[in-house]
C-alpha positions, 0 to 999 in steps of 0.5 A: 500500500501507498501510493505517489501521484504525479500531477502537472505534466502537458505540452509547453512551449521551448523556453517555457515553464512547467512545475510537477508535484507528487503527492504521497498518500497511505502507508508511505513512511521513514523516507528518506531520499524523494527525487524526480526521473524521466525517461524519454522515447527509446532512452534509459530512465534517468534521474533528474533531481533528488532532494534528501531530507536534510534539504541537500538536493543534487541535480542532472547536468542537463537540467541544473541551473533550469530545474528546481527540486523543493518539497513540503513535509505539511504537504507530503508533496515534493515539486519540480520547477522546471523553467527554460524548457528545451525539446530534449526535456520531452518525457515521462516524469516520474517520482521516486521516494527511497525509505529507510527500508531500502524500499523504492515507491514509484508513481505512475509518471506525467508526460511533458512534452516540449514542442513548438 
């Protein structure tokens, strides 16, 4: 049981801006590392963002300076700013939380799509 849901995801312009959330519901506990993956068409998931519970957060080469991770505990939400979109941002998103446990909760993903 537990259950993380991906919300914000659609079609943006190049250079535009999306943030996605994730939300955290039910037996979903001691996390300890929350990040952000994507994987486009034909390509490998990769990780985009993490941001572990101290705060430190670390950030693909691609995406740093453009992408910004931040969560809320009140929430139990972790967002993805994403600004300065480009067309090779294009992929399903997903959101990962890692517990204590060594336990991996995935959601279902949100497609961004970067096109003009």
């Amino acid at each position: 049981q537990g259950q993380l849901v991906e919300s914000g995801g659609g079609l943006v312009q190049p250079g535009g801006s999306l943030r996605l959330s994730c939300t955290a519901s039910g037996n979903i506990f001691n996390i300890y590392a929350r990040g952000w993956y994507r994987q486009a068409p034909g390509k490998q998931r990769e990780l985009v963002a993490r941001i572990i519970s101290g705060g430190i957060t670390n950030y693909a080469d691609s995406v740093k300076g453009r992408f910004t991770i931040a969560k809320d505990n009140a929430k139990n939400t972790v967002y993805l700013q994403m600004n300065s979109l480009k067309p090779e941002d294009t992929a399903v998103y997903y959101c990962n939380h890692q517990s204590l446990e060594g336990y991996a909760y995935w959601g279902q993903g949100t497609q961004v799509t970067v096109s003009s």
